[in-house]
N, C-alpha and C positions, 0 to 999 in steps of 0.2 A: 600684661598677661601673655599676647604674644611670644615678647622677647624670653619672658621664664621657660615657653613652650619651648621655644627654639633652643633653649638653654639646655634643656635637660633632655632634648634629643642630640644637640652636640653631645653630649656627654656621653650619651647612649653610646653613640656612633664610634667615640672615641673610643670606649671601654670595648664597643665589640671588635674596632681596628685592632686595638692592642690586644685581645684575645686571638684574634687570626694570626698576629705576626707572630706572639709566644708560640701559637701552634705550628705556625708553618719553619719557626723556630725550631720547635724540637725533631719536627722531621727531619731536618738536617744536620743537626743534633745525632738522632737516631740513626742515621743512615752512614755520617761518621762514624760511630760507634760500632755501626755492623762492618764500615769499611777496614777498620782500623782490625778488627778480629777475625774480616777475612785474611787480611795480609797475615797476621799475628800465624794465621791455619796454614797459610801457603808458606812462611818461614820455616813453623815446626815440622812441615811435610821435607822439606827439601832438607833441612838436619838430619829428619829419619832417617830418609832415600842416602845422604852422602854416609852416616853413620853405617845404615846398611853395605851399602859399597866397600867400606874400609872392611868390614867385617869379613866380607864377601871374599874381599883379595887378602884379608890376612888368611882364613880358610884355605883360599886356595893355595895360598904360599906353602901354606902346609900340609895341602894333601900333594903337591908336585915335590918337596923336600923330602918326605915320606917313599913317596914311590919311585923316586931316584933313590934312595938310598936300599931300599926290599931289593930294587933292581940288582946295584950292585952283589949283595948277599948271596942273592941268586944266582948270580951270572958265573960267582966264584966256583959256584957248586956243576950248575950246568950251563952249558955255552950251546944246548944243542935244541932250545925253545925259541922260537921265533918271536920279533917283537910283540906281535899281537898278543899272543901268548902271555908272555913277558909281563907287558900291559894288565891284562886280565887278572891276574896272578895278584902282582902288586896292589893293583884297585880292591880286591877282593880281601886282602892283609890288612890297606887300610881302612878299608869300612868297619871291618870286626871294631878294630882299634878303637873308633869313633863308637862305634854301638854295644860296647861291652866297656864299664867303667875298669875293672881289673885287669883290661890286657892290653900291653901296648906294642907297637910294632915291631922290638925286640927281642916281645918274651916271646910273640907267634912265630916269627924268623929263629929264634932259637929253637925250640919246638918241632917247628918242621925241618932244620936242618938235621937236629939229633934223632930221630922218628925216621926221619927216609933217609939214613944210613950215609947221610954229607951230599948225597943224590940228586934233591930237589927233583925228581921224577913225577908224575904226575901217576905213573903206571906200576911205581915200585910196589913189592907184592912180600909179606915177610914172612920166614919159616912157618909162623903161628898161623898165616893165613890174616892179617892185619892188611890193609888197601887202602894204597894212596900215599899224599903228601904227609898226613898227618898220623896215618898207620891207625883207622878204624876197623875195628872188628863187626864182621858181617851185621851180628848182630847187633848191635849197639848201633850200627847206620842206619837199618831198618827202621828201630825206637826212634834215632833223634830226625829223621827224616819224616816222620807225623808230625813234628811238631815246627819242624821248617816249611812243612807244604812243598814237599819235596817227594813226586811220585815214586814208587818204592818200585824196579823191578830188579836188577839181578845187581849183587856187589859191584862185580866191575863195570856195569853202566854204570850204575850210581858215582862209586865211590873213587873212580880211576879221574871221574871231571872234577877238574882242581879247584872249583869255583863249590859245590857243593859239598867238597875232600872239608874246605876252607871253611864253611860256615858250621858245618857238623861239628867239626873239630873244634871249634874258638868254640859252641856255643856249650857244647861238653867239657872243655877247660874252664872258662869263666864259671860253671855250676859249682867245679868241684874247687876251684879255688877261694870261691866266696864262702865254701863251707870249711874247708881245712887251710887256709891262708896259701900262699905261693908254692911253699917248697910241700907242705901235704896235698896242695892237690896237684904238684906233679909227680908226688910219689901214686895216688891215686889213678891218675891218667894211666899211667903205667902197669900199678900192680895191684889195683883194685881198691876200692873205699875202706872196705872194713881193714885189711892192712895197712892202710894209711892213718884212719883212725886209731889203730891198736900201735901205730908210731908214733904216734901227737901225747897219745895217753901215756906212752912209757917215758916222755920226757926225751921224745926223736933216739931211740936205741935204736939202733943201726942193725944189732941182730932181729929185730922184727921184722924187717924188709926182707921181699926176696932177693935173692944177690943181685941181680939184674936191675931191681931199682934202688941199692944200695948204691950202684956207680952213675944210672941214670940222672938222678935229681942234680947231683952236683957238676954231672957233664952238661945238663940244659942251662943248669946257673953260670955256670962256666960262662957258657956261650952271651946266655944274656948280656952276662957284664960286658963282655968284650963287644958285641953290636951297641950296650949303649954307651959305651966310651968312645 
């Protein structure tokens, strides 16, 4: 009687040993499993991080190729801007570029080379009274300067700082060329929307234009082609 007692307390004993060690089994189990998905987290981090970095310097590859080359464009035009300047200038070309799908460093260097007269002046001033790099009219700086959050006081404050010249002007190109494709909205830019539209609609007649942006459109494409070749 005894011994069966004894018996079936080994038993116990054993069944509940063998329940502790499965458990303290799967804690370790467990604790692999989290160790193993920690590392799994610090692998995918340090991917991201190196992926990011590649990114990072292919970016910057190409915003310092970018503003070496605006540089050059510029410098052809005028030699009489100081680096900083220079600098500013270029940075400000290529941001549009990056922040506007339709424009790229080309078309804007073309643009402002045809507009400020081969100049690159930051203060040129044109017959019609147009200000700037990009040759905005008073009005029209006024409008797109509400919508930059760009305080509005007189023309040549505003429109003479090349940095403000710059984002008026991309941001009022990019409008008119998402609406009338490349070459009508630099008829547009030029000689106004409904002219431009009443050239898209004749099937590009050349007599709809006003003379002035008859030689325009094909002197800025001009240029384009030749910056991006």
């Amino acid at each position: 009687m005894i011994s069966s007692i004894l018996l079936n307390v080994l038993k116990k004993l054993t069944f509940v040993t063998l329940m502790v060690m499965l458990f303290l089994s799967s804690l370790n189990f467990s604790k692999n499993v989290n160790r193993i998905e920690e590392d799994q987290r610090k692998v995918l981090n340090i991917a991201r991080h190196v992926s990011d970095l590649q990114t990072g310097l292919k970016l910057d590859s190409a915003r310092t190729a970018a503003i070496e080359k605006i540089t050059k464009i510029m410098t052809r035009y005028n030699k009489t801007l100081d680096a900083q300047q220079q600098y500013q200038i270029a940075n400000e070309i290529y941001t549009m570029n990056v922040k506007y799908d339709n424009l790229d460093v080309d078309l804007i260097c073309a643009t402002i080379t045809h507009e400020s007269a081969r100049s690159w002046r930051p203060d040129v001033l044109s017959p019609a009274g147009a200000v700037g790099l990009m040759q905005i009219m008073p009005h029209t700086g006024e409008f797109l300067s509400r919508h930059e959050g760009i305080e509005w006081t007189t023309p040549e404050e505003v429109l003479h700082n090349p940095i403000n010249n710059i984002r008026m002007g991309c941001r009022y190109l990019s409008m008119l060329i998402e609406l009338y494709h490349v070459d009508g909205g630099l008829a547009a830019y030029n000689g106004g929307e409904r002219r431009a539209a009443r050239w898209l609609a004749s099937g590009r007649d050349d007599e709809v234009l006003f003379e002035e942006t008859r030689g325009y459109v094909p002197a800025v494409l001009k240029l384009y082609r030749i910056y991006k070749n």
